[in-house]
C-alpha positions in Angstrom: 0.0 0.0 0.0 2.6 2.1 0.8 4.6 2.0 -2.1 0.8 2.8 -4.2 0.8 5.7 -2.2 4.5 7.1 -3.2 4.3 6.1 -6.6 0.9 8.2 -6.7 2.6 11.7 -5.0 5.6 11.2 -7.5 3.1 11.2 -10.6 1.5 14.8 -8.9 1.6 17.7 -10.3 0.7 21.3 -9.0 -2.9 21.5 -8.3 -2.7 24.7 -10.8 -1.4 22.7 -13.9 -4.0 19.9 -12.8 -7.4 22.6 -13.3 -5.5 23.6 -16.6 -5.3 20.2 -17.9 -8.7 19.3 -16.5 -10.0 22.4 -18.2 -8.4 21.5 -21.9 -9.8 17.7 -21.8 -13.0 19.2 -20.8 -12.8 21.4 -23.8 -11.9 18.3 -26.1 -14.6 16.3 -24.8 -17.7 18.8 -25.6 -16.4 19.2 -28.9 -17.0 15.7 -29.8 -20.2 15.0 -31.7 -20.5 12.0 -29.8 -19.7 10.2 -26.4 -19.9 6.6 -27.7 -17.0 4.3 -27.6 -14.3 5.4 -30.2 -10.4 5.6 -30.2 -11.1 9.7 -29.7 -13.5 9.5 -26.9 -11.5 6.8 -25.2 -8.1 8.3 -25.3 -9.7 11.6 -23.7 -11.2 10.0 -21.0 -8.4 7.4 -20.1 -6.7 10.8 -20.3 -8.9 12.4 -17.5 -9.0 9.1 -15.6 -5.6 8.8 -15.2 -4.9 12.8 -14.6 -7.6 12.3 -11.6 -6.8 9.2 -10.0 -3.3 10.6 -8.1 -4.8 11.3 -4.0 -4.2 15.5 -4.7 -5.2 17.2 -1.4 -7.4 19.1 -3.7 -11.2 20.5 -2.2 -13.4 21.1 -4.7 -15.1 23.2 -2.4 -12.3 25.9 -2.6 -12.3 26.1 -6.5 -13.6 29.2 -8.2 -17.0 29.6 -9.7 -15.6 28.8 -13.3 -13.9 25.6 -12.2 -17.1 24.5 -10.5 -19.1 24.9 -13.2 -17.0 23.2 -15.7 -16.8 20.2 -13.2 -20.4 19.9 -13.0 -20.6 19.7 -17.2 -17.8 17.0 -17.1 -19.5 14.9 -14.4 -22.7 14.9 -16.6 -20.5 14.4 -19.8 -18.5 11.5 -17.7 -22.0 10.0 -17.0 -22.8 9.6 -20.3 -20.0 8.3 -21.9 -20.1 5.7 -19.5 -23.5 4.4 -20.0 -23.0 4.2 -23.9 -19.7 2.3 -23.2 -21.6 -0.2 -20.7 -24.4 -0.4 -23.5 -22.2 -1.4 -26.1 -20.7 -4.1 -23.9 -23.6 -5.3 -22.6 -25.1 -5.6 -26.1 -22.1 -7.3 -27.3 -22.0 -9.8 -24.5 -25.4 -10.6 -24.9 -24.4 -12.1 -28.6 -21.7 -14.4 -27.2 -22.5 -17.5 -25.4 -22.5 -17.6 -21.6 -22.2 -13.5 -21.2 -21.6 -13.9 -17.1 -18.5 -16.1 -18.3 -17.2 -13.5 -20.1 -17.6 -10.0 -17.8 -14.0 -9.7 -17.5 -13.9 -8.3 -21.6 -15.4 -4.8 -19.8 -12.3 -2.8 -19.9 -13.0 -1.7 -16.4 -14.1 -5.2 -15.2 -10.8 -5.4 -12.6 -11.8 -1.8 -10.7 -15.6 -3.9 -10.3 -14.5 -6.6 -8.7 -12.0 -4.5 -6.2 -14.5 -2.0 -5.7 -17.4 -5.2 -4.7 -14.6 -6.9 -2.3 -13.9 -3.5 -0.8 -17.7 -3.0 -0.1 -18.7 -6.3 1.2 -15.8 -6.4 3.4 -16.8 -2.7 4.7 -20.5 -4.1 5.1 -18.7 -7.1 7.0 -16.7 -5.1 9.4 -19.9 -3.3 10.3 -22.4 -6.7 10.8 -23.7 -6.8 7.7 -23.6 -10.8 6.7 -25.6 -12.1 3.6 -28.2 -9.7 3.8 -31.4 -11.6 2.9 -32.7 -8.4 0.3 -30.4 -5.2 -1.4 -31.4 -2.7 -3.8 -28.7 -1.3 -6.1 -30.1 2.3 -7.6 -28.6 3.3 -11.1 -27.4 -0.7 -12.0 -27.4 0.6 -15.6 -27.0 -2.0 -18.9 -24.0 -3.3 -17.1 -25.2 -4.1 -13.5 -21.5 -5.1 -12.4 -21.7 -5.1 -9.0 -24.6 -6.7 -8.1 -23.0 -10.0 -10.1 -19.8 -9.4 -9.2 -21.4 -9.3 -5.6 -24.0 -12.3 -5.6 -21.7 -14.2 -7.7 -18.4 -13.7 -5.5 -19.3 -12.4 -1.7 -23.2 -12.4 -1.1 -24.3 -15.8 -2.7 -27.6 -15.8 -1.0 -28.9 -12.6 -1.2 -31.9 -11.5 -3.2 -30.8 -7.8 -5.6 -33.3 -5.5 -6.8 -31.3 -3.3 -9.1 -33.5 0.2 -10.1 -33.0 1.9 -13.1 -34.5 5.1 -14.8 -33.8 3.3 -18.5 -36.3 0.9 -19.4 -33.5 0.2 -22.5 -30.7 -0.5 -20.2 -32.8 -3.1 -18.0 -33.6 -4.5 -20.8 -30.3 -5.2 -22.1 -29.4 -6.3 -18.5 -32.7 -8.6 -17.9 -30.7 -10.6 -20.9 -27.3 -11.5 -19.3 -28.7 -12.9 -16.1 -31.2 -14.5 -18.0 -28.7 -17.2 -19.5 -28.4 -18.2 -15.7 -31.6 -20.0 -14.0 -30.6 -20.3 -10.6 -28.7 -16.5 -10.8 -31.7 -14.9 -12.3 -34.1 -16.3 -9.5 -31.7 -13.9 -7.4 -31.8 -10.5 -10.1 -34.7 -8.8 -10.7 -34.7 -5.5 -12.6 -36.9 -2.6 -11.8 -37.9 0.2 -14.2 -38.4 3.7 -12.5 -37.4 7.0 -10.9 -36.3 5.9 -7.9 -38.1 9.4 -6.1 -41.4 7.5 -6.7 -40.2 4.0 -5.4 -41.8 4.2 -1.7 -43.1 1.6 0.8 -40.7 -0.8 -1.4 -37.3 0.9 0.2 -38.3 -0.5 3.5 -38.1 -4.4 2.1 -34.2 -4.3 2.0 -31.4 -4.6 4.6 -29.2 -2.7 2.7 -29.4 -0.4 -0.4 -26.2 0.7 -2.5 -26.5 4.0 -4.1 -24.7 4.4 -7.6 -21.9 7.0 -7.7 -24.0 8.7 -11.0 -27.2 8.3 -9.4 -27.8 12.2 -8.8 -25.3 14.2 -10.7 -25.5 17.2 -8.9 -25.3 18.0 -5.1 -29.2 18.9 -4.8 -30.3 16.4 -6.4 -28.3 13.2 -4.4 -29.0 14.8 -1.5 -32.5 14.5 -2.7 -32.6 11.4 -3.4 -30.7 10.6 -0.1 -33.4 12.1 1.9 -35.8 10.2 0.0 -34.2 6.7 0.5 -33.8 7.6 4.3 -37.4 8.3 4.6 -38.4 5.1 3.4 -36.4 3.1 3.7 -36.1 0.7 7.1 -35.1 1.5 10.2 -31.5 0.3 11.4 -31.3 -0.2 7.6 -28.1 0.4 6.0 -27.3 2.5 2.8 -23.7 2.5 1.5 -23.3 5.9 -0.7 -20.3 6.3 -3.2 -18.7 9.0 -3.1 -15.6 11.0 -5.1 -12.5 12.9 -2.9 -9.6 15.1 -3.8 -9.5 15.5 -8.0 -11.3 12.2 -8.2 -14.1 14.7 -7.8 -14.0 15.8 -11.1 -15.2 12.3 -12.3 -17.9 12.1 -10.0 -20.4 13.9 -7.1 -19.2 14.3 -3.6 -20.7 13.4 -0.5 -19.7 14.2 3.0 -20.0 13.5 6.4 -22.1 16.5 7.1 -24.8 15.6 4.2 -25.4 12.2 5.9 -26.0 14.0 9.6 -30.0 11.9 10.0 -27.8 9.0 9.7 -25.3 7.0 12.2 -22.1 7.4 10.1 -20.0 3.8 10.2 -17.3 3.9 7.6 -15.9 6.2 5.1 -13.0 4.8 2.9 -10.9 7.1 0.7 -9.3 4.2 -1.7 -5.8 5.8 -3.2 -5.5 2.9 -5.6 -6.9 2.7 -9.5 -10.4 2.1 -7.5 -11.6 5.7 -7.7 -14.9 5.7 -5.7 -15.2 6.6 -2.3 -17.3 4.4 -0.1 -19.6 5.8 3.0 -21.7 3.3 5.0 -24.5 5.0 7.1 -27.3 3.5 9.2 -30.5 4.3 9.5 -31.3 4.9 12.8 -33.8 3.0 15.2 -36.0 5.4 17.4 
């Protein structure tokens, strides 16, 4: 770990020749005509990834107006291009035989899996043991981590993964299909998660999707939401962006989670670049 660490303050550079850099690929990217998977639009964001991913001391709180507001475009423009890169895969791997077999052709299919072992053993550490029902909010065409987690840590438990896009459910509906006893664990659920209700209260623990409320008003919003509903001594495990990472995704903080009991927040410094923020409900 150590080692990581160094090798990641060596590749740093000044946080003023970061926003600059930042700034030009953001420029480059909404020029394109389109975000779908191409040599172009891959370069620029493996580009931005890789510019991001060193642990800056960098709060995005403390940038000026301009800086925030470009950050805010790029998040949205980051959230598309990955949804049309997860659709293409997903479509492709639903023309090959035995798709689950083959989930490791997703480019990013290695940060998954990390990311999965990272949060069940955080989920562990905090007494959560094959919970009997999870939602996963925003699972997309690609729902990676609710296999990667039914398949590898929590081979009991029952997902619900919500989605907004009917198309990308669709697509996703077909890869667990070519798995009976899987698909009797996977159901996919169509729908604005705001007007999902009662049903937040059936699960033991609900993951929220790092691109699942792109700006700061409206995760909070949907935070709120979840917390109303959903049950108490529930738990809800939020990912979450620090440092330049930030420009790839929203931020949340201790302060935004104050109605819940906070029990872990984990900065990774590795190629893993979502924070992860385990909250409880609490029981009155």
């Amino acid at each position: 770990m150590a080692s990581l660490q160094n090798s990641h303050i060596e590749s740093q550079i000044p946080t003023e020749l970061l926003i600059a850099r930042v700034m030009q690929l953001h420029a480059s990217i909404s020029k394109l005509e389109s975000l779908k998977p191409s040599k172009q639009v891959n370069s620029l964001f493996t580009q931005l990834v890789k510019l991001c991913t060193p642990s800056y001391s960098i709060d995005i709180k403390d940038l000026p107006q301009e800086v925030q507001e470009m950050r805010e475009s790029l998040i949205v423009l980051c959230g598309r291009a990955e949804g049309l890169l997860e659709q293409e895969f997903a479509t492709f791997l639903n023309k090959i035989p035995q798709p689950l077999n083959n989930l490791n052709l997703f480019p990013y299919y290695g940060n998954y899996v990390k990311l999965a072992s990272l949060e069940c053993r955080i989920l562990k550490e905090n007494g959560v043991v094959q919970p009997k029902k999870v939602a996963f909010v925003g699972s997309g065409p690609m729902p990676l981590t609710s296999i990667v987690m039914a398949k590898n840590h929590l081979k009991t438990t029952h997902f619900d993964n919500f989605d907004i896009d009917e198309a990308a459910n669709n697509v996703a509906r077909r890869i667990v299909a070519t798995d009976f006893e899987f698909e009797k664990r996977m159901k996919f659920l169509t729908g604005d998660i705001l007007q999902v209700k009662e049903k937040l209260g059936e699960y033991d623990c609900i993951f929220l999707a790092a691109l699942v409320g792109m700006s700061k008003e409206d995760k909070m919003k949907i935070i709120r939401h979840i917390r109303k509903y959903m049950k108490d001594g529930g738990i809800l495990l939020v990912r979450s962006a620090k440092g330049a990472r930030a420009f790839l995704y929203p931020v949340v903080e201790r302060h935004d989670l104050l109605d819940f009991e906070v029990l872990s927040i984990f900065h990774p410094i590795d190629e893993v670049i979502n924070s992860v923020i385990l909250v409880r409900k609490p029981v009155f």
